[in-house]
C-alpha positions in Angstrom: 16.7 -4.9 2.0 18.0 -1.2 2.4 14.1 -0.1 2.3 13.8 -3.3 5.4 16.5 -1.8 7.1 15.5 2.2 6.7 12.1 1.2 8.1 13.7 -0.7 11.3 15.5 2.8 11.9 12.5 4.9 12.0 10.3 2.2 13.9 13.0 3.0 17.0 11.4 6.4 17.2 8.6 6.3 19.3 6.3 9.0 18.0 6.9 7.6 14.4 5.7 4.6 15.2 2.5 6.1 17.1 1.8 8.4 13.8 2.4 5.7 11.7 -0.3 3.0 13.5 -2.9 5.9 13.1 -1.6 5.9 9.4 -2.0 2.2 9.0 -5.7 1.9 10.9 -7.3 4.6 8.8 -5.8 3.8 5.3 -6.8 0.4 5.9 -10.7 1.3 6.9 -10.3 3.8 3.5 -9.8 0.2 1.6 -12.8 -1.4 3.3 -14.6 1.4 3.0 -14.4 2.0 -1.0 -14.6 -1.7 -1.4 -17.6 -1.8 0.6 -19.0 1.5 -1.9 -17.5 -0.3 -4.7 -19.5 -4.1 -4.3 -23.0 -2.1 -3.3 -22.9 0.1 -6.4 -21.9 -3.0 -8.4 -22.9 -5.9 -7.3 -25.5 -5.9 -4.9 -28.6 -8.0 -6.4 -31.1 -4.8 -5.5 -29.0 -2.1 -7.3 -29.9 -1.7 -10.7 -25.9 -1.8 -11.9 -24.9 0.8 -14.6 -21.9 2.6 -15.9 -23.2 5.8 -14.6 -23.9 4.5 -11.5 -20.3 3.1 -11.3 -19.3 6.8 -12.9 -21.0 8.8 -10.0 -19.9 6.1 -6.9 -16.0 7.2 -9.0 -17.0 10.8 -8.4 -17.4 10.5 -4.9 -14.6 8.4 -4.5 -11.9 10.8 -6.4 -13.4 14.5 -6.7 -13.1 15.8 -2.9 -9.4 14.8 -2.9 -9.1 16.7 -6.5 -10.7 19.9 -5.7 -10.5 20.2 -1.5 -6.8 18.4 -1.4 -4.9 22.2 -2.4 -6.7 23.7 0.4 -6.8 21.5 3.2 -3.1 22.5 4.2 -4.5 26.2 4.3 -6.8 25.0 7.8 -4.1 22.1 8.5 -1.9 24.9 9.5 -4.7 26.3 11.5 -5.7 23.9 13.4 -4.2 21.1 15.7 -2.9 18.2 13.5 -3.9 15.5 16.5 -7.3 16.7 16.6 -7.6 16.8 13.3 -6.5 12.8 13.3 -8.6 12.4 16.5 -12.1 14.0 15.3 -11.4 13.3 11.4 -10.6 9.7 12.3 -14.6 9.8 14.9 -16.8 11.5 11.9 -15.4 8.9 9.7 -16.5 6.3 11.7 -19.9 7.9 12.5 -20.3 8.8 8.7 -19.5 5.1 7.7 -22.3 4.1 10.7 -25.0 6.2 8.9 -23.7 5.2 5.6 -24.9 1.5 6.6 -28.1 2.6 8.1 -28.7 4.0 4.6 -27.5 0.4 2.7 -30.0 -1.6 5.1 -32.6 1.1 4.6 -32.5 1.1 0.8 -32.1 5.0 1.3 -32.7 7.3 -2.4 -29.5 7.2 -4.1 -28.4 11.1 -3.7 -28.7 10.4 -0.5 -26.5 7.6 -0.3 -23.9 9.9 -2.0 -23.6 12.2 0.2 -22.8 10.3 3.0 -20.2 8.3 0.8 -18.8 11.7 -0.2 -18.8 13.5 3.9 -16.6 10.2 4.3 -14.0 10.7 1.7 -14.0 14.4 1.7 -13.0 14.1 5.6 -10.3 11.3 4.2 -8.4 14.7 2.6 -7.6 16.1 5.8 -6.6 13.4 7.6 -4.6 12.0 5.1 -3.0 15.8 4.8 -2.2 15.7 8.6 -0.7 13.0 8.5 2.2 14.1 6.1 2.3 17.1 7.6 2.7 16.0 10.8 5.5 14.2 10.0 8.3 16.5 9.9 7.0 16.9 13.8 8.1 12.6 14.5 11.2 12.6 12.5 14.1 14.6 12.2 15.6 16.2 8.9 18.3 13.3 8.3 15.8 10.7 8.4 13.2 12.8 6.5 13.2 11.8 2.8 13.5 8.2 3.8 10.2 8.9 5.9 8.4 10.1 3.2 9.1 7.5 0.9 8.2 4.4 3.3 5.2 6.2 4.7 2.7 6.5 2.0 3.9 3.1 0.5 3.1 1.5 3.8 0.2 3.2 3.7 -1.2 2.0 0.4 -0.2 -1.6 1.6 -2.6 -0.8 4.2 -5.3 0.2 2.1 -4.6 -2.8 -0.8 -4.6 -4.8 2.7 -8.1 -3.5 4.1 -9.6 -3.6 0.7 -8.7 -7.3 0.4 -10.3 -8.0 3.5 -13.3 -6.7 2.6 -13.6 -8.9 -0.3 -12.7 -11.8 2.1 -15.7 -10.9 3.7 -17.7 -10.1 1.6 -17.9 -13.4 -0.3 -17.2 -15.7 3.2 -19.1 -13.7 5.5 -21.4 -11.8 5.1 -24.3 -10.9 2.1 -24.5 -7.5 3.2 -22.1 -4.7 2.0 -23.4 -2.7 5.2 -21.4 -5.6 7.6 -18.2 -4.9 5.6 -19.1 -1.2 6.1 -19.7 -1.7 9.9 -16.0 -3.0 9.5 -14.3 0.2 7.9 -15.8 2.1 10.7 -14.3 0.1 13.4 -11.2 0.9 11.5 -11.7 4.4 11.7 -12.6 4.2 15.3 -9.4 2.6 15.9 -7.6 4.6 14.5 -9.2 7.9 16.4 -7.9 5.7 19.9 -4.2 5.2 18.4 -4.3 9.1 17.9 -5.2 9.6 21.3 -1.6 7.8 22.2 0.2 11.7 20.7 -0.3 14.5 23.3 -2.2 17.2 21.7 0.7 19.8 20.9 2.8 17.2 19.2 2.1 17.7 15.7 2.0 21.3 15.5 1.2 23.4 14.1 3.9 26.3 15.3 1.9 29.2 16.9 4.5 31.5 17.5 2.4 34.7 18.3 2.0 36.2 15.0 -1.6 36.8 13.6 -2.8 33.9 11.0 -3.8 35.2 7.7 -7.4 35.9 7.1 -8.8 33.0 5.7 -10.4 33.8 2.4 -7.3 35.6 1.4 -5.2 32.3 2.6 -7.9 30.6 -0.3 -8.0 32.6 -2.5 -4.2 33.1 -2.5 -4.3 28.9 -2.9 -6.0 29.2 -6.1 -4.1 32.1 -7.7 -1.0 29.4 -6.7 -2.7 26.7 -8.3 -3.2 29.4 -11.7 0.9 30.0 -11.5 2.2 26.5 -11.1 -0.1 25.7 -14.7 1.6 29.1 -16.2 4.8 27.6 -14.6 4.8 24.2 -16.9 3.8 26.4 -20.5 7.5 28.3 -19.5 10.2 27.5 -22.1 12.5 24.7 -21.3 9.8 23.6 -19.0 7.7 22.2 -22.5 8.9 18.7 -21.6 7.1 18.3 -18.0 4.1 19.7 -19.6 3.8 17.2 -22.5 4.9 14.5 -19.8 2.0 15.4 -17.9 -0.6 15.5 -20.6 -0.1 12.4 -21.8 -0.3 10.8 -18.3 -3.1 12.4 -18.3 -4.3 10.6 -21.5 -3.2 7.6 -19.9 -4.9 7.8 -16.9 -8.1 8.4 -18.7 -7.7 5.4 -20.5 -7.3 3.3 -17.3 -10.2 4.8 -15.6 -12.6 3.8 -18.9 -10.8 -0.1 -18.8 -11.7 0.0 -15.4 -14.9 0.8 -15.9 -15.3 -1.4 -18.2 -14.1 -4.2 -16.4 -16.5 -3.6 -13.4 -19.3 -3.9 -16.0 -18.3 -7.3 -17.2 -17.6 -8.5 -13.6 -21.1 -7.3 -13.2 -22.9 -8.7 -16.2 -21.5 -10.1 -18.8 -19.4 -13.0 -16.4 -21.9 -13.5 -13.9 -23.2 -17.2 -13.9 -26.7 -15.9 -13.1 -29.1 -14.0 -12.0 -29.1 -13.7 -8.4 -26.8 -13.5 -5.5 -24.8 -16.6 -6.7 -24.2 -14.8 -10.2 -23.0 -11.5 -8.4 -20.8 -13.7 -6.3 -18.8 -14.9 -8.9 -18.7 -11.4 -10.9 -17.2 -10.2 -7.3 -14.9 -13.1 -7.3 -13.3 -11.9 -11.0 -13.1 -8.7 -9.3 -11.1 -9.4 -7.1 -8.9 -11.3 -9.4 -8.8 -7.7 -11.8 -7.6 -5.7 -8.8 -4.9 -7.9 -7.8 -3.7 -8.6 -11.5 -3.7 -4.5 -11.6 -2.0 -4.4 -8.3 0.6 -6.7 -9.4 1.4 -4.8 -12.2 2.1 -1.3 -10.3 4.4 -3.2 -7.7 6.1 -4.7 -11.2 6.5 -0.8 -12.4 7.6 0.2 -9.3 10.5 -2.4 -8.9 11.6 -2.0 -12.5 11.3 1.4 -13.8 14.2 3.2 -11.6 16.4 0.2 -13.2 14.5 1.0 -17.0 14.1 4.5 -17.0 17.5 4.9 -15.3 19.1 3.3 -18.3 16.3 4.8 -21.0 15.5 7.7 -19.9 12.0 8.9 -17.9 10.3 10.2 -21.5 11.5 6.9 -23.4 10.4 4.7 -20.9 7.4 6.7 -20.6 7.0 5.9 -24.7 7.6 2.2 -24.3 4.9 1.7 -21.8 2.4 3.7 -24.2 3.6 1.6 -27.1 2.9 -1.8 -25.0 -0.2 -0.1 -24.0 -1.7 0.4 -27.4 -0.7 -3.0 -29.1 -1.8 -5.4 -26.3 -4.9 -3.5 -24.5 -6.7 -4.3 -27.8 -5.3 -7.7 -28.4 -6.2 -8.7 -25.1 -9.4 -7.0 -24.6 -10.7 -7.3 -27.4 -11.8 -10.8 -26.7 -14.0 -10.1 -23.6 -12.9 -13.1 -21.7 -11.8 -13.0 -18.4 -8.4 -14.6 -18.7 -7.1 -12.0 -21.3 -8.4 -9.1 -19.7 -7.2 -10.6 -16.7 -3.6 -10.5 -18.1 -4.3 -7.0 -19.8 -5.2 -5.7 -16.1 -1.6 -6.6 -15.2 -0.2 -5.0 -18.2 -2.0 -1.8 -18.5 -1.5 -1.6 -14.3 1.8 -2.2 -15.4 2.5 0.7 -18.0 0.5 3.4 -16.0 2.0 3.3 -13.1 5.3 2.9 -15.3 4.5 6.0 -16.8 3.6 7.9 -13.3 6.8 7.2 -12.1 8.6 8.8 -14.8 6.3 11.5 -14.9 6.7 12.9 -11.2 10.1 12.8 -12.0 10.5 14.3 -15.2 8.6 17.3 -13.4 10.1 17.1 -10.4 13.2 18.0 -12.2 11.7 20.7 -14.8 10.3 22.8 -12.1 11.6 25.1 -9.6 11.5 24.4 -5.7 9.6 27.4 -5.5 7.2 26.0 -8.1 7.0 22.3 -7.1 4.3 22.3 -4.0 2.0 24.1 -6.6 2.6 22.3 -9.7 1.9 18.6 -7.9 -1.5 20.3 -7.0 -2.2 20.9 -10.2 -1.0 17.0 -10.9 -2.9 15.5 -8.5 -6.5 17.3 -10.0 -5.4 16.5 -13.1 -4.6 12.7 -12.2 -7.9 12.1 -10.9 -10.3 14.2 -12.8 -9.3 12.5 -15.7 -10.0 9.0 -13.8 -13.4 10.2 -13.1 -13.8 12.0 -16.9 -12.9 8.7 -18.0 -16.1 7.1 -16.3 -18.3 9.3 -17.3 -17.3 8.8 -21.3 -17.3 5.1 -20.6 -21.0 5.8 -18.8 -22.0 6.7 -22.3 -19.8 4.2 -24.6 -20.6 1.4 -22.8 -23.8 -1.4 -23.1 -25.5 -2.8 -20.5 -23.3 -6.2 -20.6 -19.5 -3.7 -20.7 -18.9 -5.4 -24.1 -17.7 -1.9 -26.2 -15.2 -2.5 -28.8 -15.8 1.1 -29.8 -14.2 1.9 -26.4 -11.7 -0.3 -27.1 -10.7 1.2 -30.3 -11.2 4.6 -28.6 -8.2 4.1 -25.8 -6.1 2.3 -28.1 -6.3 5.3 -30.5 -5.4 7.5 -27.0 -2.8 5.5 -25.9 -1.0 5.4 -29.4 -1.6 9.1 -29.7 0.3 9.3 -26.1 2.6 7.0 -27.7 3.3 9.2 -30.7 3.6 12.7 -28.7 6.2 11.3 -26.1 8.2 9.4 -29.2 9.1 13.0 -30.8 9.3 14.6 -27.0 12.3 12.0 -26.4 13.2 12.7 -30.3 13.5 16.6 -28.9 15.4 16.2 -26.0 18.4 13.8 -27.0 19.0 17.0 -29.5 
């Protein structure tokens, strides 16, 4: 209720609720548009479906927010945040236009790529204006309360948009190029609510002083990057560092499951074939993502509760310990019900885990530190996702049934498991 009512006090203020419509339309194409990715890598009857193939559509997905995210605030505070919603927001949506021409045309895979990845390396920038922008909609008291709705209403938008892609793709339409068509709409949408903002309303500041040449504003980004990791190996700090590794480690182990399940949505539960067989493999997927989804909303009612009474690091212990007894007891059976149920769990303990971890090193590292240490947490969060394909790319046969991946991410998760159990030991001395 207090979040309903916090929410109902920023929604008064009218250039809040204009930068948060533009929020809502272009995180809601992002969903359509990985979905769309997702299904035509996976599932559609003319792709020859593999792991790698799943591992490079991963790559595109996750690396340009890994490695371009740091330095996308260097030319955010260059340029003029509304354009940078406006014409982000119209290359999107002619990117996603030419990425359906190239589905209909059966276009060479590299090819196909690159267009996927133009699209989601232009997602960085908006998605970088848009929280920088808003310091520019909402003043300081109301602040923290904006940055805590915002990005969860945001990923409601793209859980919402990814959700109607599935709707239609399986009512609709057989092609993943219509559901395509239907992210850029989004994204066109989205470029006319930005057009609601005047042009100097979401900064940046020029208040006469020369800008910083730009490849020392880079390069002075990196060498950041290089002191918020020396930051974390600091004494005291030894905590947030083992914290982070082994969410690290978890996060790996997710990204291979996931993998994993995609290739038994694919293959080995498909009823056939053809179309109809893809169908129902898309079906089960969708079921996987929600029972995932479910679990992350579970972890993110209950662990300020749990951790609050346990402790970040124990908390952090029991969801590894959970992790490694049931993700083999459950998976190991390769039918959809259990590793429907072990979607929700796992979902469950990563995002469990997360939680604790931004705060164990939001609280180990300096203010000074903390913009540069969360960059080095945010490569570190998804390069392990997309590491995690690529193992699984080489673990896993052509039907996703791997108990030697199994046994693999069990053994990470109870190694997580064991590190964070003498961690905690450490700090209650």
């Amino acid at each position: 209720m207090s979040a309903v009512r916090d929410l109902s006090v920023l929604l008064r203020l009218r250039d809040f609720r204009r930068l948060l419509g533009v929020r809502l339309l272009s995180q809601g194409a992002d969903g359509v548009y990985q979905v769309a990715l997702t299904t035509y890598v996976v599932f559609s009857p003319e792709q020859q479906t593999s792991a790698a193939a799943i591992a490079s559509a991963m790559a595109v997905l996750l690396l340009p927010y890994s490695f371009i995210g740091p330095f996308a605030g260097v030319l955010l505070d260059r340029w003029s945040r509304r354009q940078v919603l406006l014409y982000g927001s119209l290359l999107r949506a002619l990117l996603a236009l030419v990425t359906a021409v190239l589905m209909l045309g059966g276009a060479p895979d590299p090819l196909f790529y690159a267009s996927a990845l133009c699209v989601t390396a232009v997602n960085r920038f908006v998605l970088a204006g848009l929280s920088a922008a808003l310091p520019r909609v909402v003043d300081g008291g109301h602040l923290v309360t904006a940055n805590s709705l915002t990005p969860t209403a945001g990923t409601l938008a793209a859980t919402a948009g990814g959700g109607l892609a599935f709707v239609v793709r399986l009512t609709g339409a057989d092609s993943d190029a219509a559901v395509v068509l239907l992210g850029a709409v989004l994204y066109l949408c989205a470029a006319l609510a930005s057009l609601r903002m005047t042009p100097d309303l979401l900064g940046p500041d020029r208040d006469g002083a020369p800008a910083p040449r730009l490849r020392q504003t880079f390069t002075g980004t990196a060498h950041g990057l290089v002191e918020g990791m020396r930051h974390l190996t600091e004494a005291g700090r030894r905590q947030a560092s083992w914290a982070l590794a082994s969410m690290t480690v978890m996060r790996f182990c997710y990204g291979a499951q996931t993998v994993m399940v995609l290739m038994l949505c694919r293959h080995a539960w498909s009823t056939g074939a053809g179309s109809g067989g893809a169908q129902d493999g898309l079906a089960l997927l969708g079921v996987a993502v929600a029972a995932s989804g479910a679990g992350f909303f579970v972890a993110a009612a209950i662990t300020p509760s749990v951790a609050g009474r346990l402790g970040p690091l124990r908390w952090m212990t029991l969801c590894a310990a959970c992790a490694t007894v049931l993700a083999p007891a459950l998976v190991l059976t390769f039918a959809p019900a259990p590793v429907m149920a072990a979607a929700f769990v796992l979902g469950m303990a990563t995002q469990g885990a997360k939680i604790s971890t931004d705060t164990v090193v939001q609280c180990a590292t300096e203010d000074r530190f903390r913009g540069r240490v969360f960059s080095v947490y945010d490569v570190l969060f998804n390069v392990a996702f997309v590491g995690a394909a690529g193992v699984a790319a080489l673990m896993l046969p052509a039907d996703g049934r791997s108990p030697a991946l199994v046994l693999t991410v069990t053994a990470l998760y109870g190694a997580a498991a064991a590190t964070l159990t003498r961690i905690s030991a450490r700090a209650r001395h």
